[in-house]
C-alpha positions as YAML, in Angstrom:
chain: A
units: angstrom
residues:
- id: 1
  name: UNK
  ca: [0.00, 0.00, 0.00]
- id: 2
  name: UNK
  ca: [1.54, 3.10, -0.87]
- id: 3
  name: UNK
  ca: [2.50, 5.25, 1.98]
- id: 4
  name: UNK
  ca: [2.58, 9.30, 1.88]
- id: 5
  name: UNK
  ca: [3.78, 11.75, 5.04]
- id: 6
  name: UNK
  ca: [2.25, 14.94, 5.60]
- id: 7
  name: UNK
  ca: [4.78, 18.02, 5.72]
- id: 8
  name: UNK
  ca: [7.02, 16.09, 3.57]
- id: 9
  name: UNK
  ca: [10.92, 17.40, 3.48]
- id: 10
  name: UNK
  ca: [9.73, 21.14, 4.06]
- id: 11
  name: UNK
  ca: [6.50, 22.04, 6.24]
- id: 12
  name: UNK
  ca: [7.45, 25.88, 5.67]
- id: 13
  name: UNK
  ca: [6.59, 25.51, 2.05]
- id: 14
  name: UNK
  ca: [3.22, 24.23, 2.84]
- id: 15
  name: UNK
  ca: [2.19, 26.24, 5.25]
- id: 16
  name: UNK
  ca: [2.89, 29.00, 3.07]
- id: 17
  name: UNK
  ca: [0.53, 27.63, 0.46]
- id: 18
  name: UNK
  ca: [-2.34, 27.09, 3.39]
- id: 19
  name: UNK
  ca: [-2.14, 30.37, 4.79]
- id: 20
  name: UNK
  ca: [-0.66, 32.94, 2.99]
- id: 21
  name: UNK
  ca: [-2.29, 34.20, -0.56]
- id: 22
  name: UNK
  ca: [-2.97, 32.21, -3.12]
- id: 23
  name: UNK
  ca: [-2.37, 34.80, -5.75]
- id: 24
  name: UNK
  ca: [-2.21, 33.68, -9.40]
- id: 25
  name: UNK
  ca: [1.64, 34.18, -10.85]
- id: 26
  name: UNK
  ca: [2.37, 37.20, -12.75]
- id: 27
  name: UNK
  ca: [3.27, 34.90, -15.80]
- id: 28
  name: UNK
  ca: [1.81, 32.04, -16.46]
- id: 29
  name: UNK
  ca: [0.71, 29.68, -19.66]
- id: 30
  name: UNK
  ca: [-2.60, 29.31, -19.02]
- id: 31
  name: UNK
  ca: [-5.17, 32.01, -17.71]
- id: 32
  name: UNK
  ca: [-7.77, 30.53, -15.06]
- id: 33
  name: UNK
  ca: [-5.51, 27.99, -13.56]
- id: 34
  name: UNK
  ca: [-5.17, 28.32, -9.84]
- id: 35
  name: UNK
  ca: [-3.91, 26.93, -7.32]
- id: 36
  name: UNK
  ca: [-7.66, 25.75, -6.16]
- id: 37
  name: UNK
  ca: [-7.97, 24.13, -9.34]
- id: 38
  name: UNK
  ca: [-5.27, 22.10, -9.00]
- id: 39
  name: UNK
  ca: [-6.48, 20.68, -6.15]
- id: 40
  name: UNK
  ca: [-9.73, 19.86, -7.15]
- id: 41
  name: UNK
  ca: [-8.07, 17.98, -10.25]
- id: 42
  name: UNK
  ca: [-5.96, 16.09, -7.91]
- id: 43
  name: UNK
  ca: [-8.69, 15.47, -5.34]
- id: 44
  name: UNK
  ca: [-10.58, 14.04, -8.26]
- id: 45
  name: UNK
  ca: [-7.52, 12.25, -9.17]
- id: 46
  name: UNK
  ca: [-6.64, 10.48, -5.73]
- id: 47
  name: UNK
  ca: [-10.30, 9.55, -5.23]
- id: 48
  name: UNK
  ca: [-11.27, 7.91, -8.56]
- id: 49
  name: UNK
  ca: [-7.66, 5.99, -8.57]
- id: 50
  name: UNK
  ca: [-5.92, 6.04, -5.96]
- id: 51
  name: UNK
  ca: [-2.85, 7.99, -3.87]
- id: 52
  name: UNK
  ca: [-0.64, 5.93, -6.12]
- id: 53
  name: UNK
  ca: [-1.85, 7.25, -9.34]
- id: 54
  name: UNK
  ca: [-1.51, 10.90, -8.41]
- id: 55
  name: UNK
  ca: [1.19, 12.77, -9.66]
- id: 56
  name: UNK
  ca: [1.80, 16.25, -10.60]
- id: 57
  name: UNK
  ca: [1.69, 14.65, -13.99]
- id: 58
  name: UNK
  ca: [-1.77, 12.86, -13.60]
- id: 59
  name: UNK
  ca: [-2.91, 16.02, -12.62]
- id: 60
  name: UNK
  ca: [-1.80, 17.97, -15.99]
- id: 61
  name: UNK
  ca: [-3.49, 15.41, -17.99]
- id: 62
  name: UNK
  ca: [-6.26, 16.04, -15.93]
- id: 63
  name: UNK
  ca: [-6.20, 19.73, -16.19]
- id: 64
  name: UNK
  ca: [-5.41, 19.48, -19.43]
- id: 65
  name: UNK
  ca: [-2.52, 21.82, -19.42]
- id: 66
  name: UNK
  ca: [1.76, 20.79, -19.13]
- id: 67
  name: UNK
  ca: [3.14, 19.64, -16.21]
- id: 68
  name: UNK
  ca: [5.36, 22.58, -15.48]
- id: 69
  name: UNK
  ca: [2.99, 24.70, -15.84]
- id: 70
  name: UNK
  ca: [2.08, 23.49, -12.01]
- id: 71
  name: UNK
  ca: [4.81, 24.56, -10.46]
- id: 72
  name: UNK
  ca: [3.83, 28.00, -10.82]
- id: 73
  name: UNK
  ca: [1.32, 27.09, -8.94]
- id: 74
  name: UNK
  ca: [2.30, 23.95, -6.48]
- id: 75
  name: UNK
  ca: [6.07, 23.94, -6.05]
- id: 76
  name: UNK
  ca: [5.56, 19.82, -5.79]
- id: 77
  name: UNK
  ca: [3.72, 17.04, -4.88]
- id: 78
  name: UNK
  ca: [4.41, 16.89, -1.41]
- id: 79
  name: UNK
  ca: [2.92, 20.13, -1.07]
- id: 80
  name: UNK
  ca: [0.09, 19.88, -3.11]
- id: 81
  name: UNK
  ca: [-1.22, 16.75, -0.85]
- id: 82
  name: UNK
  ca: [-0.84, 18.94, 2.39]
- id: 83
  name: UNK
  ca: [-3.03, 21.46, 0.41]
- id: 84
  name: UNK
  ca: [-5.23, 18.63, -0.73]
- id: 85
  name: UNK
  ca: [-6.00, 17.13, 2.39]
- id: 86
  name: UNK
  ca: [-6.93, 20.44, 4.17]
- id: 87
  name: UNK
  ca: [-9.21, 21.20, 1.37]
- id: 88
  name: UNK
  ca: [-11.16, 17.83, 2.04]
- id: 89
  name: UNK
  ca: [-11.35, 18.55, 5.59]
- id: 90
  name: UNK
  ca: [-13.23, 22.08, 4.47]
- id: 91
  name: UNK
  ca: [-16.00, 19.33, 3.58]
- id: 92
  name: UNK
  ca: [-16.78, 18.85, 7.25]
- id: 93
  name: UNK
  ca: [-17.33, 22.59, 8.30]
- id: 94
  name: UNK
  ca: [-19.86, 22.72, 5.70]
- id: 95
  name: UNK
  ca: [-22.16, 20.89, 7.67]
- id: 96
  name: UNK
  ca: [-24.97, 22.30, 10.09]
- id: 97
  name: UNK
  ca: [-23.85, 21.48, 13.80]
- id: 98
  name: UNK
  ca: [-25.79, 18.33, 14.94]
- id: 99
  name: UNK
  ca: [-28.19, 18.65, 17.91]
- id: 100
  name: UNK
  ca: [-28.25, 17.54, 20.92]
- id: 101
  name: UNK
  ca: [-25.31, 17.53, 23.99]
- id: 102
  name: UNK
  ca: [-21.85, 16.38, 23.69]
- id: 103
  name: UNK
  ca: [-22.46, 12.81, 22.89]
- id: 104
  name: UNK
  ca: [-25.24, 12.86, 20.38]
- id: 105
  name: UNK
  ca: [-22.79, 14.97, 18.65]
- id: 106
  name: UNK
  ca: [-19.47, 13.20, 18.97]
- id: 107
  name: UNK
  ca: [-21.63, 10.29, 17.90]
- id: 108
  name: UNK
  ca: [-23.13, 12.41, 14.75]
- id: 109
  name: UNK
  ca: [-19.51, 13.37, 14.21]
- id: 110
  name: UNK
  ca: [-18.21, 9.72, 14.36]
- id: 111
  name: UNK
  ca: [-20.62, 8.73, 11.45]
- id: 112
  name: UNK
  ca: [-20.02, 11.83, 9.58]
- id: 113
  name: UNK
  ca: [-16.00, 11.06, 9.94]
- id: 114
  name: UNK
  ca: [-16.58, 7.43, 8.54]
- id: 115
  name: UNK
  ca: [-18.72, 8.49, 5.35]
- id: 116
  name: UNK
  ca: [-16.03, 11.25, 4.52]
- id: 117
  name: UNK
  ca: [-13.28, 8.70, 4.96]
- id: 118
  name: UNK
  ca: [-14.83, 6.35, 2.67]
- id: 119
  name: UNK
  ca: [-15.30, 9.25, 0.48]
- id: 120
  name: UNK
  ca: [-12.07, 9.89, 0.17]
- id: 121
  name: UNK
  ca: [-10.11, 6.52, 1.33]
- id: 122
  name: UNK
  ca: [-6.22, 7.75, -0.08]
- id: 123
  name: UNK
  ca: [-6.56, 9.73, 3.37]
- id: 124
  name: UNK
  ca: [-6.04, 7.02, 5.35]
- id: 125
  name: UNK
  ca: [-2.95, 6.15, 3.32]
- id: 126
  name: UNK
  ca: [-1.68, 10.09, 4.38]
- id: 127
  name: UNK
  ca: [0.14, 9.22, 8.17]
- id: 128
  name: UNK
  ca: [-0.56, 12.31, 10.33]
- id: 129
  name: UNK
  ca: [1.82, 12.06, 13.00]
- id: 130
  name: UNK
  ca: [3.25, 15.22, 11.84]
- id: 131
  name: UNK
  ca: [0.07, 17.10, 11.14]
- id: 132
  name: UNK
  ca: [0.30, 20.60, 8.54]
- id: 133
  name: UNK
  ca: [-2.26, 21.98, 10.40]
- id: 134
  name: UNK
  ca: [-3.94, 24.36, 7.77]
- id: 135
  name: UNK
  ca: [-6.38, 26.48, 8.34]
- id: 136
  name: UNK
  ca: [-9.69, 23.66, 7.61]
- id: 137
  name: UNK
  ca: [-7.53, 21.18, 9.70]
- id: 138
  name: UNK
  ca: [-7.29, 23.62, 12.61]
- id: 139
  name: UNK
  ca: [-11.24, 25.01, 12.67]
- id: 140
  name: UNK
  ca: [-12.40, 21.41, 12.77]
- id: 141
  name: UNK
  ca: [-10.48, 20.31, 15.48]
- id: 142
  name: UNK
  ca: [-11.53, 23.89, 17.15]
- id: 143
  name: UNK
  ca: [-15.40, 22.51, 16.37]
- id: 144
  name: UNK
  ca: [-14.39, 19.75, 18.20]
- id: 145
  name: UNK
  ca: [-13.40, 21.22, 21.08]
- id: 146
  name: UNK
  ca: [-16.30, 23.13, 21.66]
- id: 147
  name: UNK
  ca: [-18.13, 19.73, 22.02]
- id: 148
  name: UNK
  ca: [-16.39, 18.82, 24.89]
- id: 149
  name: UNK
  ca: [-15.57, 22.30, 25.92]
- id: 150
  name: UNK
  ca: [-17.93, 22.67, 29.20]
- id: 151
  name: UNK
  ca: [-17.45, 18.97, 30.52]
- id: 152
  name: UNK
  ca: [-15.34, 19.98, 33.58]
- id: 153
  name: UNK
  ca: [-12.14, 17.98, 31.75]
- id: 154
  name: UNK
  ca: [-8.90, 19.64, 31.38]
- id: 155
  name: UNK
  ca: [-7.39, 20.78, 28.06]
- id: 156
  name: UNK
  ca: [-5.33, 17.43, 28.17]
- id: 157
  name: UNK
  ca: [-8.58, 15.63, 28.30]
- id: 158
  name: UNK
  ca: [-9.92, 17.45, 25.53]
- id: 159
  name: UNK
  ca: [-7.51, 16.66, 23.23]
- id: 160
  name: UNK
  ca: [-7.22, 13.52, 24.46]
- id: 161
  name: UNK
  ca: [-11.23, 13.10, 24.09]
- id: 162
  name: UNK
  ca: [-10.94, 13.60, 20.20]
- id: 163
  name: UNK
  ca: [-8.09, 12.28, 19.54]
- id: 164
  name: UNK
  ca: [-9.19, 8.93, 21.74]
- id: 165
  name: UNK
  ca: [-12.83, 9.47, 19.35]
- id: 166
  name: UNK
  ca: [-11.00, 10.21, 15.43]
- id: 167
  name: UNK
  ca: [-8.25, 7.06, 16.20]
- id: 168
  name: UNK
  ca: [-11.37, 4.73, 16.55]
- id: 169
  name: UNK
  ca: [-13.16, 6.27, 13.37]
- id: 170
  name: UNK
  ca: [-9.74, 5.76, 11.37]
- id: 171
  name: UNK
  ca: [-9.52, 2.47, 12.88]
- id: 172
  name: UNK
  ca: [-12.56, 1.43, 11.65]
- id: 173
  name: UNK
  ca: [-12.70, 2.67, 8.69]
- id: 174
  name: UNK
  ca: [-9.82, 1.27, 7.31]
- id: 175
  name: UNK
  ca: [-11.59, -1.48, 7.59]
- id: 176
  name: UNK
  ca: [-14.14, -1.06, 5.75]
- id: 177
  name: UNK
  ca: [-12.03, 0.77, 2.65]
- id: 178
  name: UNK
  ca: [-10.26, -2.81, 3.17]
- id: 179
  name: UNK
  ca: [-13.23, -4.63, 2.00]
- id: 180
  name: UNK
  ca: [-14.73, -1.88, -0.11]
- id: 181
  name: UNK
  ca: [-11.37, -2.02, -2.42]
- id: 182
  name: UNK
  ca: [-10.98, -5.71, -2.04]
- id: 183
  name: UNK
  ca: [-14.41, -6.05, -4.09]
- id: 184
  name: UNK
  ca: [-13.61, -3.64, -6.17]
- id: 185
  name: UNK
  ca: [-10.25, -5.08, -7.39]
- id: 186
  name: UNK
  ca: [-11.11, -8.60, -7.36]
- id: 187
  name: UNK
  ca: [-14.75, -8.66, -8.43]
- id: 188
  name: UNK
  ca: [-15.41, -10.80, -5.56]
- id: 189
  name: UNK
  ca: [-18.51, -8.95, -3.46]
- id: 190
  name: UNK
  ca: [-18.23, -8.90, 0.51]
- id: 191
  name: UNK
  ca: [-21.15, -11.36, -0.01]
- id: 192
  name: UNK
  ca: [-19.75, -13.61, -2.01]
- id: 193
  name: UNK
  ca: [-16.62, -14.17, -0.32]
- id: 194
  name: UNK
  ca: [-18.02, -14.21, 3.00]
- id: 195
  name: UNK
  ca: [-20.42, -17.12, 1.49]
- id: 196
  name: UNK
  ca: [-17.44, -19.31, 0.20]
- id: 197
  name: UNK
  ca: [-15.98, -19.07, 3.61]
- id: 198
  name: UNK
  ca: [-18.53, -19.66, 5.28]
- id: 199
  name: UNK
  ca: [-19.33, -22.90, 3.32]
- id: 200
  name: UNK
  ca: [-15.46, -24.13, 3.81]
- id: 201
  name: UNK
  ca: [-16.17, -23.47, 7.46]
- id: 202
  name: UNK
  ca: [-19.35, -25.13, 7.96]
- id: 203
  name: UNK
  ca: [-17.44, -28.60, 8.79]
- id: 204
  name: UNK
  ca: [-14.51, -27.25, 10.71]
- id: 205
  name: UNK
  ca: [-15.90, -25.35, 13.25]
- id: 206
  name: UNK
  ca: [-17.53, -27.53, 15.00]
- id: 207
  name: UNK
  ca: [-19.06, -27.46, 19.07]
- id: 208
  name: UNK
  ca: [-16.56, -30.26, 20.42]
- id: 209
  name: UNK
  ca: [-13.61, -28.36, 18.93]
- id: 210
  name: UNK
  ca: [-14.59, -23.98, 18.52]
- id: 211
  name: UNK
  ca: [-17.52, -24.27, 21.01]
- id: 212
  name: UNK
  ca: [-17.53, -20.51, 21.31]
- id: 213
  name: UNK
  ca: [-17.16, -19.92, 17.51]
- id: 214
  name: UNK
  ca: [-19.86, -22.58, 16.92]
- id: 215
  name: UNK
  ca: [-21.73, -20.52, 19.21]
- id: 216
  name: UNK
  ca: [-21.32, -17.50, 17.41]
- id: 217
  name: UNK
  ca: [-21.79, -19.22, 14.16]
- id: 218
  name: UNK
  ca: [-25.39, -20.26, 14.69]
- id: 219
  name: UNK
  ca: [-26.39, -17.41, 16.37]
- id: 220
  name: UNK
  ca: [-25.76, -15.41, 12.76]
- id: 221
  name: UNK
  ca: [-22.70, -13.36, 13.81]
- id: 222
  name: UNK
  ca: [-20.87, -14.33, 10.54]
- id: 223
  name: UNK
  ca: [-24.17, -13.92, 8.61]
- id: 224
  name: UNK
  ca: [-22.69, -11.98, 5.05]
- id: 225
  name: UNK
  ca: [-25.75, -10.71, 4.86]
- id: 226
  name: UNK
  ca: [-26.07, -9.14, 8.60]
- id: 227
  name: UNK
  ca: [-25.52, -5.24, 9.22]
- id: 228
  name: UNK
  ca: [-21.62, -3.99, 8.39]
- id: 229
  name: UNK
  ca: [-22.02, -0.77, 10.83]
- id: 230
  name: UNK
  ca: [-23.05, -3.15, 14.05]
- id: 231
  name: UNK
  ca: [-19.56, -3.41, 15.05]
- id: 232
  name: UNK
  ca: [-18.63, 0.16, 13.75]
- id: 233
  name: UNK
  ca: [-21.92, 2.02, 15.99]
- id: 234
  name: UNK
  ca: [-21.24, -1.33, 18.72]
- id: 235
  name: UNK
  ca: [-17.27, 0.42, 19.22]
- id: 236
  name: UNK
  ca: [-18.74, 3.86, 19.27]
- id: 237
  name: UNK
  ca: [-21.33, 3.11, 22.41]
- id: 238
  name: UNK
  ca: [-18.31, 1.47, 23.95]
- id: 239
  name: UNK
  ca: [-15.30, 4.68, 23.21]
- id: 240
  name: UNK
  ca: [-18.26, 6.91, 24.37]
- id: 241
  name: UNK
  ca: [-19.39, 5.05, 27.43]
- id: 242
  name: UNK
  ca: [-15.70, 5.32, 28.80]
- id: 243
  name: UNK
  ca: [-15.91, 9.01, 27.93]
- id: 244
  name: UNK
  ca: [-19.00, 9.38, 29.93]
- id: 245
  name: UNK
  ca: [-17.62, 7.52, 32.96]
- id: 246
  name: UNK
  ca: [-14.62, 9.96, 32.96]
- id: 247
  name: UNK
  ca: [-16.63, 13.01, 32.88]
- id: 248
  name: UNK
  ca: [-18.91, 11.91, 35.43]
- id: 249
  name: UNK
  ca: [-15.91, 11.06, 37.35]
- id: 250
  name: UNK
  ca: [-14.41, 14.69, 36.92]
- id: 251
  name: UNK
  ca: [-18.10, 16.17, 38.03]
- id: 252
  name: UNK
  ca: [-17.66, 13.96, 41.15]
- id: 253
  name: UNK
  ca: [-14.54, 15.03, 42.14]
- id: 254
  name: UNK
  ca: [-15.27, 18.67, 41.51]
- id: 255
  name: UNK
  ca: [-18.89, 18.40, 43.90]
...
């Protein structure tokens, strides 16, 4: 699986592009390219085929224009995926805040976090240990925040809170891009596959020898045709009930 690092060899570069003016060049071959288009192209790009397709190449072709005429623009590729990435996150902020308190709206969040992931699955191929923060990146986890922001937890906590809540939503949904991309590329559905094994199974596990399993078995949990987001919303309950504990620990202390 190919592997891509945000901030690549020079952070300063990127932050430039996320926060400074994004003024069109004095010269340049092509009037109306910008540096928002070029995103969009590769955006396009990275979700149709993949983070290994995208190049500042792929993205001419797709713009229709010659590759150097980019680097007017995007001074490389390492760059232009910081760029890209905020942009996507701009997706979330469009969204009306959900009702409700703070954990019908980490939970609302949670989903919302899993759809855009799926949307856009080369981001969980970006690690983010070294995070650009642009200026999208930065008002979301803000909107975050503000969730959790009158719980009585400290700013540790709060961090910790949505950090503790987006790790389980990544965790998860790499998962599921797992399977969504396995059917793709092999034409096999989830279905299907989960069938055949199930059918090369049915002698093996047997009560005497995978009681528990068997158990499992004929109770449906391996049913290919059963609900994909039980164990996805079944995790969620869980991360949140350990979330709840802790703040109704903090309230008790603080009485």
């Amino acid at each position: 699986m190919t592997r891509a690092y945000s901030g690549g060899r020079d952070p300063t570069r990127s932050m430039a592009l996320l926060w400074q003016s994004r003024e069109r060049p004095s010269r340049g071959p092509k009037p109306g390219l910008s540096v928002e288009a070029i995103v969009q192209a590769a955006i396009r790009v990275a979700d149709t085929e993949g983070l290994a397709a995208l190049s500042m190449r792929r993205v001419a072709d797709e713009l229709g224009v010659g590759t150097m005429s980019l680097y007017r623009y995007v001074p490389n590729k390492s760059v232009l995926l910081d760029v890209m990435m905020d942009t996507v996150i701009g997706e979330a902020l469009t969204a009306d805040e959900p009702p409700g308190g703070w954990r019908a709206r980490l939970e609302a969040s949670a989903r919302e976090e899993l759809a855009f992931l799926r949307r856009h699955p080369w981001m969980l191929q970006v690690a983010v240990g070294r995070p650009i923060l642009g200026p999208n990146e930065l008002a979301a986890v803000e909107r975050q925040l503000a969730v959790v922001a009158d719980l009585g937890l400290s700013e540790h906590e709060m961090m910790g809170v949505v950090a503790l809540v987006d790790g389980y939503v990544r965790g998860m949904a790499q998962q599921f891009v797992d399977a969504d991309q396995a059917a793709q590329r092999t034409g096999v559905s989830d279905e299907q596959f989960w069938t055949a094994v199930a059918s090369g199974l049915e002698a093996a596990v047997r009560e005497d020898r995978f009681p528990l399993l068997w158990k499992a078995s004929t109770a449906g949990v391996f049913d290919p045709a059963g609900d994909e987001m039980f164990l996805f919303e079944f995790g969620l309950q869980r991360v949140l009930d350990g979330i709840e504990a802790l703040v109704e620990a903090r309230a008790t202390s603080a009485r």
